[in-house]
C-alpha positions in Angstrom: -24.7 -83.6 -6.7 -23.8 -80.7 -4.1 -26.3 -78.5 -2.9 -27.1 -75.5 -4.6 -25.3 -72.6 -3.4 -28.9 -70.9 -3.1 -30.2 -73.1 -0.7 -32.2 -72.6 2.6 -30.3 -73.8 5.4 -32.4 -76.7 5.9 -35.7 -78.0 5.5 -38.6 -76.2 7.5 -40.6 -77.2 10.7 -43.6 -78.3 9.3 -46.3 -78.8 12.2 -48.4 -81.7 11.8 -51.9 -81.0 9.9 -54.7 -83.3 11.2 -55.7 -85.7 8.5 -52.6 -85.8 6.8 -49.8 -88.9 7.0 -47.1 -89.4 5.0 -44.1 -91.7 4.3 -41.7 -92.6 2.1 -39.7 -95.9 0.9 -37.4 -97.1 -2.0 -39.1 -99.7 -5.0 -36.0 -99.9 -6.9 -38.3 -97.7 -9.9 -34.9 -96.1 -11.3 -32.5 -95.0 -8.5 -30.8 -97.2 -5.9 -30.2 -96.8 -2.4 -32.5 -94.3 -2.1 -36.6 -93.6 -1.4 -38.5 -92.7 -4.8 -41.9 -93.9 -3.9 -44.0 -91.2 -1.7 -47.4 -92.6 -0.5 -49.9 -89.7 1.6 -53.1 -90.6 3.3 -55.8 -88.3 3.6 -59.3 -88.0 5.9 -62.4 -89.0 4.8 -64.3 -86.3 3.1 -61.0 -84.6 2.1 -61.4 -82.1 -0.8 -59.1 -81.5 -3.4 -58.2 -78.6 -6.1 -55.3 -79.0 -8.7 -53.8 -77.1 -11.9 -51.8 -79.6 -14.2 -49.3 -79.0 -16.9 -50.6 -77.0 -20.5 -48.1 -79.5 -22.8 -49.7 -81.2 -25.6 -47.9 -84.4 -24.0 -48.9 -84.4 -20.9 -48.0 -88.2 -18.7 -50.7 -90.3 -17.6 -50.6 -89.6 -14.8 -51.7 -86.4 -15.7 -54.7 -87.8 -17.8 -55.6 -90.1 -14.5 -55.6 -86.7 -12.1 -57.5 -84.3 -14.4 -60.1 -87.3 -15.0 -60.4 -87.5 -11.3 -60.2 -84.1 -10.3 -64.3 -83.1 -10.8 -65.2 -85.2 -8.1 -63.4 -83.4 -5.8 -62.3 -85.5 -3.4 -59.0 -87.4 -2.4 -57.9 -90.0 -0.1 -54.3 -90.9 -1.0 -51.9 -89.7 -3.3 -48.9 -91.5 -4.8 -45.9 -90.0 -6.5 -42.6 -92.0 -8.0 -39.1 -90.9 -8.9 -36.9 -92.0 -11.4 -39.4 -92.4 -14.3 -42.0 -90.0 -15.8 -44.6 -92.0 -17.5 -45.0 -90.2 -20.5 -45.4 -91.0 -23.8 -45.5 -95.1 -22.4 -48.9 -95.7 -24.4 -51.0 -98.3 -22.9 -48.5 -99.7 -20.5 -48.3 -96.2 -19.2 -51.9 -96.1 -18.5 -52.1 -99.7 -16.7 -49.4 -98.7 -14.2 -51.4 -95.6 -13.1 -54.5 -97.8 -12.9 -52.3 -101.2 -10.9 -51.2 -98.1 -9.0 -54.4 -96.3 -8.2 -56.6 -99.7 -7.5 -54.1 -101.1 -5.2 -53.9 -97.3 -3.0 -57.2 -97.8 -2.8 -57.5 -101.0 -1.6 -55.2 -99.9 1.1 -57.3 -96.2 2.7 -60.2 -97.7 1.8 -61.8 -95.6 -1.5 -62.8 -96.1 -4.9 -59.4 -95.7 -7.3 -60.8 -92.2 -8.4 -59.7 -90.8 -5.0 -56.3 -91.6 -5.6 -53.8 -89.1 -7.7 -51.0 -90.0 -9.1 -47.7 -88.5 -10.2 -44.8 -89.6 -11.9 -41.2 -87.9 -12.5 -37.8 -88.7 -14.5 -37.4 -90.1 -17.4 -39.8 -89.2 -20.6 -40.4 -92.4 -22.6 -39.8 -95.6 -20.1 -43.2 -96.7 -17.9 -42.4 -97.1 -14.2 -42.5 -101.0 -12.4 -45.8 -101.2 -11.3 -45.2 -104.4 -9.9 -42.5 -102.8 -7.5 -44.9 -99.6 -6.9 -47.4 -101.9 -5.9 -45.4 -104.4 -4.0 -43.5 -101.3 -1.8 -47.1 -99.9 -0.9 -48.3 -101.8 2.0 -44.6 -100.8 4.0 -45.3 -97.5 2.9 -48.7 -97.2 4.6 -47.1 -99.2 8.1 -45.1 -96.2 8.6 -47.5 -93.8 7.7 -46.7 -90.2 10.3 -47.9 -87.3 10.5 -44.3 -86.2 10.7 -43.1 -87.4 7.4 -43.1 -84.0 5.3 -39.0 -84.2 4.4 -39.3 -87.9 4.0 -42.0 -87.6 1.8 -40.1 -84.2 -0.2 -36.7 -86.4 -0.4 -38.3 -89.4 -2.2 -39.9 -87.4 -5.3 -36.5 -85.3 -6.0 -34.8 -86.3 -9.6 -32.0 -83.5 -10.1 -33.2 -81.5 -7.1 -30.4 -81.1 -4.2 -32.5 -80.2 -1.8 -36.1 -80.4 -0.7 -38.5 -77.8 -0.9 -41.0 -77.7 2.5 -42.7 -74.2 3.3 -45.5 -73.6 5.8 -47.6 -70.6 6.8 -51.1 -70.4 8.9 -54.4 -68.0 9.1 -57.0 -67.4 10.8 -60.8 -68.3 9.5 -63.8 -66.6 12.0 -61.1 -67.1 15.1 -60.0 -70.6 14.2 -56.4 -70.9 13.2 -56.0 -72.8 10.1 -52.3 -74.5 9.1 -50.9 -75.0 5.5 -48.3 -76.8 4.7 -46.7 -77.5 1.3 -43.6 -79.5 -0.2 -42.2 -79.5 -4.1 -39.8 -81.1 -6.2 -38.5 -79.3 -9.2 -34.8 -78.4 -10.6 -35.0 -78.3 -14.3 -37.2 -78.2 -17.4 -38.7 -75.0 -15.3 -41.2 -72.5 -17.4 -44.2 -71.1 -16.5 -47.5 -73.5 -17.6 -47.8 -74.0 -15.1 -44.0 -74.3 -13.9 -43.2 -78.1 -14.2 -42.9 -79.5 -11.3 -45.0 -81.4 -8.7 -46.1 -79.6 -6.0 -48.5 -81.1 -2.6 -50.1 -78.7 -0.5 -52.0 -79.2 2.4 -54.9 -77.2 4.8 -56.8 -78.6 7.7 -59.7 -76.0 6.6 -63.0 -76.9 5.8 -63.0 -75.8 2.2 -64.9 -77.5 -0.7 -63.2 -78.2 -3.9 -65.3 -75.1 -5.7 -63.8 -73.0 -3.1 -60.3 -74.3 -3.5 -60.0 -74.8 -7.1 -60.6 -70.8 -7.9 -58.1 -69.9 -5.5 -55.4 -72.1 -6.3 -55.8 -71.3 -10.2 -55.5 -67.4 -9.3 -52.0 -67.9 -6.9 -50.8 -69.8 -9.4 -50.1 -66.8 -11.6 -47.9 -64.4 -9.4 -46.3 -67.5 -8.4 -45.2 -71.3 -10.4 -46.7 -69.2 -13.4 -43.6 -66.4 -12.6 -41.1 -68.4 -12.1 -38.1 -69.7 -15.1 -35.1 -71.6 -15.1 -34.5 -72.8 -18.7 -37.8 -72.0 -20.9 -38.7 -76.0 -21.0 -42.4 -76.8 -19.7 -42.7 -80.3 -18.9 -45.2 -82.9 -19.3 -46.0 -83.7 -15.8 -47.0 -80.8 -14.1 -49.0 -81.4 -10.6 -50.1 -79.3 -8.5 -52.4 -80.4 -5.7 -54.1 -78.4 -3.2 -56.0 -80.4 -0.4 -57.9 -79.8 2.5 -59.0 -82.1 4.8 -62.2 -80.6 6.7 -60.4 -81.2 10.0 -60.5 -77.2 11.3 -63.7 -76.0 13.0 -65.0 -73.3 11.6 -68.2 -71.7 10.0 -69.0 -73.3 6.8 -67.2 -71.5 3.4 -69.3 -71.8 0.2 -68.1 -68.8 -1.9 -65.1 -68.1 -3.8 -65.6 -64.8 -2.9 -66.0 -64.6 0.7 -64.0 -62.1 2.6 -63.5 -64.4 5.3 -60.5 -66.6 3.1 -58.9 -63.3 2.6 -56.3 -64.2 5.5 -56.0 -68.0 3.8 -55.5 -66.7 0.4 -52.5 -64.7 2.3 -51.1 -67.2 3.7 -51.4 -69.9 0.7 -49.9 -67.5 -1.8 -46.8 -67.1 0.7 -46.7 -71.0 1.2 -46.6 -71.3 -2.9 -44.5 -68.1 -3.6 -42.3 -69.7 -1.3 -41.7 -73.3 -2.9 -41.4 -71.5 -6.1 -38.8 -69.3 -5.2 -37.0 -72.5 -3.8 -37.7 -74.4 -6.9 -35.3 -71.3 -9.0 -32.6 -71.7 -6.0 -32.5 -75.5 -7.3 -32.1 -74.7 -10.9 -29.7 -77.3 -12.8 -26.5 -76.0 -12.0 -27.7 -72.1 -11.0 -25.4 -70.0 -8.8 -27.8 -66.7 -8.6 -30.9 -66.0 -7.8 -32.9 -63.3 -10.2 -35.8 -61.2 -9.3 -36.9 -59.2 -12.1 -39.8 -56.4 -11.5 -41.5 -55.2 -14.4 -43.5 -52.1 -13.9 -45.0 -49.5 -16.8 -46.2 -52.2 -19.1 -49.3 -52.3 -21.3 -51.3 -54.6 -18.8 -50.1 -57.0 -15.9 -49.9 -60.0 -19.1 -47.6 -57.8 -20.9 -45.2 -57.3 -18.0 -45.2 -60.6 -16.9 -44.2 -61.8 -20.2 -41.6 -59.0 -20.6 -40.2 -60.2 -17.3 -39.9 -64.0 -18.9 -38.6 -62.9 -22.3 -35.6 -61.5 -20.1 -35.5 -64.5 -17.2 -35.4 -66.6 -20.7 -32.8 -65.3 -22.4 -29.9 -67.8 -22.6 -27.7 -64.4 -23.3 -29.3 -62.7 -20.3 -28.7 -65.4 -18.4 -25.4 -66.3 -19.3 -24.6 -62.6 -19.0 -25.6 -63.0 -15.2 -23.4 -66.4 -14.9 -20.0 -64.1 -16.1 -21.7 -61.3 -13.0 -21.5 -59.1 -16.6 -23.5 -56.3 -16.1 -24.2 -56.1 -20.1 -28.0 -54.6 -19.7 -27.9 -54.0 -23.7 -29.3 -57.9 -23.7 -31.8 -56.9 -21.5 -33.0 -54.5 -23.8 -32.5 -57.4 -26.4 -34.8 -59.4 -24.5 -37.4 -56.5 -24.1 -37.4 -56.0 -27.7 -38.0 -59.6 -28.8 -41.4 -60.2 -25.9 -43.6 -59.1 -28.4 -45.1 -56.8 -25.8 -45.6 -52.6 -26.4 -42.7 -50.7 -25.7 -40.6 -47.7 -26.8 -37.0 -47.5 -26.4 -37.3 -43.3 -25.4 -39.6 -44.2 -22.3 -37.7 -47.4 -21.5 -35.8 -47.5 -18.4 -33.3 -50.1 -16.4 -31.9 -50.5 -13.3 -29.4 -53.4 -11.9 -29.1 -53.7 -7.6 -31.0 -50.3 -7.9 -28.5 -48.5 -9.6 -30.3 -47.2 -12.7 -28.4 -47.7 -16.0 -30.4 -47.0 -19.2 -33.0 -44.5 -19.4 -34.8 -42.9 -22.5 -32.7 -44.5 -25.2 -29.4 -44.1 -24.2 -27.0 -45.2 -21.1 -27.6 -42.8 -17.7 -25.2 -39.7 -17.9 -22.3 -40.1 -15.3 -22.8 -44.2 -15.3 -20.3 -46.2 -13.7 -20.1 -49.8 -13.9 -18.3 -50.8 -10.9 -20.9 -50.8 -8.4 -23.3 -52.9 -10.4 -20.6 -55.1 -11.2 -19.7 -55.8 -7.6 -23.5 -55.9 -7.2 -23.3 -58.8 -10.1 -21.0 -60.5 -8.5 -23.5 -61.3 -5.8 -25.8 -64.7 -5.4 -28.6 -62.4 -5.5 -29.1 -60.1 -8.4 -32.0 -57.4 -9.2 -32.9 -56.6 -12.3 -35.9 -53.7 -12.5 -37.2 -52.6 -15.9 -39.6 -49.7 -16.4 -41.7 -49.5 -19.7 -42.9 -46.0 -18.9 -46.1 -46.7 -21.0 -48.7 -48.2 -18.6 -49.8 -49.4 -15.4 -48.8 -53.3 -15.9 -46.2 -54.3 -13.4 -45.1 -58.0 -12.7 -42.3 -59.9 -10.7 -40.3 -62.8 -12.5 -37.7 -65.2 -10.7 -35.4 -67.5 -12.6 -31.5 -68.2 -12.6 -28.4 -67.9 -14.0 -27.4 -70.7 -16.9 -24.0 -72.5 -16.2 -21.9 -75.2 -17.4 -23.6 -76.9 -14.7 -26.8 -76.7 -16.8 -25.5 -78.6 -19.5 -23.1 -81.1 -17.4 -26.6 -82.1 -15.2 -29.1 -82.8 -18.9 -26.3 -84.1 -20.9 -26.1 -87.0 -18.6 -29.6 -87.2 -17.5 -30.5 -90.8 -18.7 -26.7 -92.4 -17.5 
C-alpha cells in the first residue's frame, strides 16, 4: 500500500532509554517477507501501567495482560502481526502461555512478567511453534536502537510507523520517554484500538504510573476516530524502568511529575494523532474543537458523534463544505443543545450561528479551505463550559478497497 498522504516525513530520532532493547524478526505468523514478531527486553525491577480495550471480546492476549498487570512489573514484552488471537478458545490461550513461558525462559522471569499482544486477523490463533522458535534470534539482536524495527514489525494495514519522543525534568534529573504505535483501522475511542508501547527511564512505581496513564488517555487514544469500530485488542503499555536517578515518587499527586505528565501526554497525543493520519484509506486530517457544552463528557462525545458520521465524513472526502450534517451529527449525540445558541465555524470562517446560515456567507473560502489535507471544524454549543478536541479522518473508497480484502 502507499503511504498515507498525511504522513510525517519519516520516523523520529528516538534516543536510547537505559533498560530498554528491542528487535524485530519475521516467523512466517501470516505475512511473508516481512518482520511480524516484535520481542523488547526490560530491566529488572521495571514497572509497568496499562489500559486495555472495553469490548466484550477482548483477545487473550488481552485476558493474559490485565491478569498480569496487578503485579506491576515487566520484563519482556512480545507482540505479533498478522493474526489477532481472538475469539481462538483454548488454542488461543495456549499460544499466549507457549509464548509467555518461553520469553521468560529467555530474560530470566516468571511468565507473569511477560505481556503479550497480538494483531490481524479475528478468529485464527497465531503459530506458536513459529513465535517460539523465532524468539531466541530475536533476543541475539536485541539494541537499544531498535525502535523503527520494533514499530515496522507490529504494522497490519498501517503505511507507516508511528515513533514519538519527548523528555522532562524530575528534581534536576532529565527523564526520556519514548513511545511507538501501530494502528490504521477499526479506530474508536475505548480506548482507541490499537497497541501502543511507551517507555520512561524514571523511577516510577506502577501506582504512580497506572493513574497517570488512565487520565492522558482521555484527551488523547480516548479523542481520537477513524471509522467508529473499537477492537478487541486494545494495548496500551506504559513502562518505566527505574534507570533515572532521582528522589523517590510515591504519590499520584505529587507536583514534582507535573513536567512528566507534560511530556507523556505530548508523546501520546502525538502517536494518536499519527494513528488518524494512517486511517484506512484517509486523505485529511480533522480536528474538531468543541467548546460550550454541558460538561467536558458532553463535548467530547459531540465531537465523536461528528468525527463519526459516515455523511460528515464523506462530506469532507468530496472537500463539501455541507455543515448542515454537522448539525445532523450534533443533533443525534444525545448531548444538550439548542439550535438558537448553536454555532459553527469551518478553517475559522464561521458559518451557522443561532439557527440559521451567517448573514453575507460565502462558500468559496471554506471550500478552498476544504480542499486542503488539513481541515478544522469548531462547533460552539453556547450553553456551558464543556469544551473537548476530537481528531479523526475523512472516509474514502480507500476505506472500503483496504477491509473488503482484509483476509486475501
Amino acid at each position: 500500500m502507499a503511504v498515507s498522504p498525511l504522513a510525517p516525513a519519516q520516523f523520529p530520532a528516538l534516543p536510547p532509554i537505559a533498560g530498554v532493547r528491542l528487535a524485530a524478526g519475521a516467523a512466517g505468523v501470516r505475512y511473508q517477507g516481512r518482520d511480524d514478531l516484535m520481542l523488547v527486553e526490560l530491566a529488572p525491577g521495571s514497572t509497568v501501567a496499562g489500559v486495555f480495550t472495553q469490548s466484550t471480546m477482548p483477545g487473550e492476549p488481552v485476558v493474559w495482560c490485565r491478569e498480569c498487570l496487578p503485579g506491576g512489573r515487566i520484563r519482556a514484552i512480545v507482540v505479533n502481526s498478522g493474526n489477532a488471537n481472538v475469539f481462538t478458545g483454548q488454542a488461543g490461550r495456549t499460544v499466549v502461555e507457549r509464548t509467555a513461558a518461553a520469553a521468560a525462559r529467555l530474560v530470566g522471569c516468571g511468565p507473569s512478567e511477560v505481556f503479550i499482544a497480538s494483531t490481524g486477523v479475528i478468529g485464527e490463533p497465531p503459530p506458536a511453534e513459529r513465535i517460539v522458535a523465532a524468539l531466541p534470534q530475536l533476543q541475539s539482536r536485541l539494541s537499544p536502537d531498535g525502535w523503527e524495527t520494533a514499530a515496522r514489525a507490529i504494522m497490519t494495514t498501517d503505511t507507516f510507523p508511528k515513533g514519538a519522543t519527548a523528555g522532562a525534568m524530575i528534581d534536576g534529573t532529565p527523564v526520556r520517554i519514548n513511545g511507538f504505535a501501530k494502528g490504521s483501522g477499526m479506530i474508536a475511542p475505548d480506548m482507541a484500538t490499537m497497541l501502543v508501547y511507551i517507555f520512561t527511564d524514571a523511577s516510577l512505581p506502577a501506582a504512580v504510573l497506572q493513574p497517570m496513564l488512565a487520565e492522558l488517555t482521555q484527551p488523547s487514544f480516548n479523542a481520537i476516530t477513524v471509522d467508529g469500530d473499537t477492537s478487541t485488542s486494545d494495548t496500551l503499555l506504559l513502562v518505566a524502568t527505574q534507570q533515572a536517578r532521582h528522589a523517590a515518587i510515591s504519590d499520584p499527586g505529587d507536583p514534582r511529575l507535573g513536567d512528566v505528565r507534560r511530556a507523556l501526554l505530548t508523546v501520546m497525543t502525538d502517536l494518536a494523532q499519527q494513528v488518524v493520519r494512517d486511517g484506512e484509506g484517509a486523505e485529511k486530517f480533522v480536528t474538531i474543537e468543541v467548546s460550550g457544552a454541558e460538561s467536558e463528557r458532553a463535548a467530547r462525545r459531540i465531537g465523536l458523534a461528528i468525527g463519526n458520521s459516515p455523511l460528515v465524513k464523506t462530506a469532507i472526502a468530496a472537500g463539501d463544505a455541507n455543515w448542515g450534517r454537522i448539525v445532523m451529527a450534533i443533533g443525534k449525540s444525545g448531548e444538550g443543545a439548542d439550535r438558537h445558541r448553536l454555532s459553527i465555524a469551518i478553517g475559522g470562517v464561521p458559518i451557522a450561528a443561532r439557527g440559521a446560515p451567517v448573514t453575507g456567507y460565502e462558500e468559496g473560502p471554506v471550500a478552498a479551505h476544504m480542499a486542503g489535507r488539513d481541515i478544522k471544524i469548531a462547533v460552539d454549543l453556547g450553553i456551558g463550559d464543556g469544551r473537548a478536541t476530537v481528531w479523526t479522518c475523512d472516509l474514502t473508497h480507500g476505506y472500503i478497497d483496504i477491509n473488503g480484502s482484509y483476509r486475501s
